[in-house]
C-alpha positions as CSV (number, residue, x, y, z in Angstrom):
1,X,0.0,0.0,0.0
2,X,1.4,3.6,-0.6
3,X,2.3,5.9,2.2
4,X,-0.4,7.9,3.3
5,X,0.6,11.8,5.0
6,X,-1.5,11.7,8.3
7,X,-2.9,15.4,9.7
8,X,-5.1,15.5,12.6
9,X,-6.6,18.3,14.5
10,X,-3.7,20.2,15.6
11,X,-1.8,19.5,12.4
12,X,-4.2,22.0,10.9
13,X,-4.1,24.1,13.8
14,X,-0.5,24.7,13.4
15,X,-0.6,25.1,9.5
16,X,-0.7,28.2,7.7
17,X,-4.2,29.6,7.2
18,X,-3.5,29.6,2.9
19,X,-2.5,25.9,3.2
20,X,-5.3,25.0,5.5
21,X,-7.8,26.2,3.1
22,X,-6.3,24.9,-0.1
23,X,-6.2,21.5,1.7
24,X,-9.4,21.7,3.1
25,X,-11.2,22.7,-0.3
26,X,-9.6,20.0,-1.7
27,X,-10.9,17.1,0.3
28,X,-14.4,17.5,-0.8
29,X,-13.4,16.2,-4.4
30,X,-15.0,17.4,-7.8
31,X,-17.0,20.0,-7.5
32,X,-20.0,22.1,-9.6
33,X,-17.9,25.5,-10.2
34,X,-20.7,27.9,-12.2
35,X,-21.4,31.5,-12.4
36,X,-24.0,33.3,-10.4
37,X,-25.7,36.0,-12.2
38,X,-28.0,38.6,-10.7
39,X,-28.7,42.2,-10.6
40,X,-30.3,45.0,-8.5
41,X,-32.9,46.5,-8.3
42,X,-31.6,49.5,-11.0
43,X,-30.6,46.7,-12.7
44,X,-27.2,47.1,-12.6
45,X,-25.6,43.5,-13.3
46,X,-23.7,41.5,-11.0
47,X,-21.4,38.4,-11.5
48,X,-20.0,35.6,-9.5
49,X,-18.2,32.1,-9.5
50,X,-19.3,29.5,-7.1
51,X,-18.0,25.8,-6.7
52,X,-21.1,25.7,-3.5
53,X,-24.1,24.6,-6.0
54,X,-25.5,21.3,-4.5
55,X,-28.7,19.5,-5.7
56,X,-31.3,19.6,-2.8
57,X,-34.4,17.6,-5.1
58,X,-36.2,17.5,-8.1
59,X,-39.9,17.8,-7.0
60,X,-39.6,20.7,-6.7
61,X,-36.4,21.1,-8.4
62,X,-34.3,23.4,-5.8
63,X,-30.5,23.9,-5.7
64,X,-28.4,25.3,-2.6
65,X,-25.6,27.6,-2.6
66,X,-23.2,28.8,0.4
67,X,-22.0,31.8,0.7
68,X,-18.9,32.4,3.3
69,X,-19.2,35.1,6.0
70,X,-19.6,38.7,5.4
71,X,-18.3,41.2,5.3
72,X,-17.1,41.6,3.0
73,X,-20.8,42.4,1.7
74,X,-21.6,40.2,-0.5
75,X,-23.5,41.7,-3.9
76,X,-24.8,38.2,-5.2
77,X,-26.8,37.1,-1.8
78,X,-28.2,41.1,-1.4
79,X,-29.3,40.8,-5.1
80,X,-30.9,37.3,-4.5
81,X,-33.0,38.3,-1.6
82,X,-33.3,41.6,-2.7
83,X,-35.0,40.9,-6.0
84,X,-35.8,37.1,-5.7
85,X,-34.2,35.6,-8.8
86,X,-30.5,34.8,-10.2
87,X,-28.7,32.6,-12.7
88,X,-26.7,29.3,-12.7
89,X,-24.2,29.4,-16.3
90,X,-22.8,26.2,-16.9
91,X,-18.5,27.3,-17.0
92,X,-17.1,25.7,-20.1
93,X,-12.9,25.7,-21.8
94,X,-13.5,29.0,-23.8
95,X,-14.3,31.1,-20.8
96,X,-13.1,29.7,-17.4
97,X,-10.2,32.2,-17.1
98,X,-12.4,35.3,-17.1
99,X,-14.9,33.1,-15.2
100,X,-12.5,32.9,-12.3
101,X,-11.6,36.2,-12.7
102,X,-15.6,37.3,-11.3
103,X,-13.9,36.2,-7.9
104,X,-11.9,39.2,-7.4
105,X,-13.4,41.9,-5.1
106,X,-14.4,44.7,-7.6
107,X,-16.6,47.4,-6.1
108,X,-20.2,47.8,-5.8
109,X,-20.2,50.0,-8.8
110,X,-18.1,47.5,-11.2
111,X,-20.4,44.6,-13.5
112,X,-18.0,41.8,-13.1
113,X,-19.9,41.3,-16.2
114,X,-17.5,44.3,-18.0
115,X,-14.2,43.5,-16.0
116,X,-14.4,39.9,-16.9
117,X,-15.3,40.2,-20.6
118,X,-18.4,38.4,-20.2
119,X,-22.0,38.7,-22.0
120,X,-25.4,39.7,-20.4
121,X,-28.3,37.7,-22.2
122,X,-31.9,38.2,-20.9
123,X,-34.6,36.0,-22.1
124,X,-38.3,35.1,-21.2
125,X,-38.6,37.9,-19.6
126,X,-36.1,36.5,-16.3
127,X,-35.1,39.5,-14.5
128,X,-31.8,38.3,-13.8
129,X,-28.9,38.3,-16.1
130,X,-27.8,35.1,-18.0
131,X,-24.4,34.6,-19.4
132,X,-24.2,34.4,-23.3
133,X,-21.0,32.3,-23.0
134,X,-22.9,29.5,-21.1
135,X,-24.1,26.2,-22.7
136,X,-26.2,25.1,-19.9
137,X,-28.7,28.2,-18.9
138,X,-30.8,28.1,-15.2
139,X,-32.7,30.7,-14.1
140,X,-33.6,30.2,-10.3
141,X,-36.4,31.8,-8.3
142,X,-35.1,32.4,-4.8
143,X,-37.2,30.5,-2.0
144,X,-35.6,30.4,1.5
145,X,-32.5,31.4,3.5
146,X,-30.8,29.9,6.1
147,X,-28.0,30.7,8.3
148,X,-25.9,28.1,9.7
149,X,-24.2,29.6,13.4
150,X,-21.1,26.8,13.5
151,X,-19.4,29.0,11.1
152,X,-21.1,32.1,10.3
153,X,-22.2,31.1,6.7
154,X,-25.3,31.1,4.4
155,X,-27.2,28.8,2.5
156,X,-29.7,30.0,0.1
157,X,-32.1,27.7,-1.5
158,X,-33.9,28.5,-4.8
159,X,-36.4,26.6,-6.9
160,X,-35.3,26.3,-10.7
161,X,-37.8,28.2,-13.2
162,X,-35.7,28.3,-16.8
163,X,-33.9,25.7,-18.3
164,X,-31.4,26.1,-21.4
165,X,-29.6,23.4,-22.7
166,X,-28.0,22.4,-25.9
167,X,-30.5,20.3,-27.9
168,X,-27.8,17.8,-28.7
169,X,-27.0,17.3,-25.5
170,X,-30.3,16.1,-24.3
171,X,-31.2,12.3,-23.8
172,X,-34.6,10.8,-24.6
173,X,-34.7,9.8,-20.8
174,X,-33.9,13.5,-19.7
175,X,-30.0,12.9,-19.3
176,X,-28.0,15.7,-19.9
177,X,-25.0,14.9,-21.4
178,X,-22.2,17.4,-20.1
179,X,-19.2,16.5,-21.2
180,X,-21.0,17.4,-24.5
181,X,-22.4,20.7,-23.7
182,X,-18.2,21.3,-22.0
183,X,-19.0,21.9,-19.0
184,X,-16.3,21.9,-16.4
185,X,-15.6,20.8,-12.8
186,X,-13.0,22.4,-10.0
187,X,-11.4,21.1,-7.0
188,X,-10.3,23.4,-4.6
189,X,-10.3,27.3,-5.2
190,X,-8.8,27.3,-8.7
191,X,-7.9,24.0,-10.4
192,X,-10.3,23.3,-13.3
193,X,-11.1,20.2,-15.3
194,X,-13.0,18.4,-17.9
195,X,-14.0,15.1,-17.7
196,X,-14.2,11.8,-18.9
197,X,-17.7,9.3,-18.5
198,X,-16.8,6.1,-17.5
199,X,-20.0,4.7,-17.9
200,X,-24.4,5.0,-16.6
201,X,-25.6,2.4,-14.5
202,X,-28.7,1.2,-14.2
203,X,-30.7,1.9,-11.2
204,X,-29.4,-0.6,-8.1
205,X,-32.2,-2.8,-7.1
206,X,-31.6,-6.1,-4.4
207,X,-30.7,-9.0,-6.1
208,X,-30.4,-7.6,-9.3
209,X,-27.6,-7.2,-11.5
210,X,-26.3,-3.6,-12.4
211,X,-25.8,-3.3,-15.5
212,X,-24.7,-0.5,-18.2
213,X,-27.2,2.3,-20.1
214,X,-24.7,2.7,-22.5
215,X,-23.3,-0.4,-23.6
216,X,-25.6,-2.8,-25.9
């Protein structure tokens, strides 16, 4: 067996802070990374990159985010509440640099939108911005918040409204097949990657055999 590094509680303790949160942030595995699009209530546009969307069900079909501690004051959740609705765009190769780049701390003022060299698209008449870049398109009707006291962060649940995805990438039994539409994962803060589908499985029942959906 390979050597394993062992860290336990006051391993971390002692560590610097950086290296504690790389490390940390990495231990969870893959992750969704998207970009979180809102605005006010001027409608001045607001843009974000998250690696916190979590599916919480699909009837109805809501999806969590977290938001860390404020301050600094966080644009994206005031938006969210303030207005009730927000994007999730799906973060593909072309545009995950200035996709990262929405995480730097620009002023209330600044569209991340602009300083990332991104595109506003509204449709259907969703107040909140979507990004033209994006393959995979959810607009997301804000439903409930809840703070969580062991370490001063948010989670905001929303209900999804809008769907746009990629015809092609669309399977008879509602599958959607991202690799197709390029959508990428992250681990950590700021490694990105694309993947590779090993295989579907069919649904797990007791004494029954799995077997695959995608080979005859």
């Amino acid at each position: 067996m390979e050597n394993k590094i062992n860290f336990n509680t006051s391993d971390l303790q002692k560590m610097e802070k950086q290296t504690t949160v790389h490390l940390i942030n990495s231990l969870g595995g893959f992750k969704s990374v998207a970009l979180a699009g809102t605005s006010d209530s001027r409608g001045n546009t607001n843009l974000s990159i998250f690696s916190s969307f979590f599916h919480i069900g699909a009837n109805p079909p809501l999806i969590g985010m977290i938001f860390r501690p404020s301050p600094p004051e966080r644009d994206t959740m005031r938006n969210i509440i303030d207005t009730g609705f927000f994007t999730i765009n799906h973060i593909n190769e072309v545009m995950y640099k200035k996709a990262h780049q929405t995480s730097a701390r620009y002023s209330r003022e600044i569209s991340e939108f602009d300083a990332a060299g991104l595109r506003a698209e509204y449709k259907n008449n969703f107040p909140a911005p979507f990004v033209l870049e994006s393959s995979i398109q959810l607009g997301i009707e804000f439903k409930e918040k809840i703070d969580i006291s062991i370490n001063n962060t948010t989670m905001i649940i929303g209900e999804i409204v809008e769907i746009f995805i990629p015809e092609d990438c669309l399977s008879e039994d509602g599958f959607v097949n991202l690799e197709k539409a390029g959508t990428l994962t992250c681990s950590g803060l700021d490694s990105y990657h694309k993947t590779i589908q090993l295989d579907r499985l069919s649904y797990a029942k007791p004494d029954k055999e799995i077997t695959s959906l995608l080979k005859s």
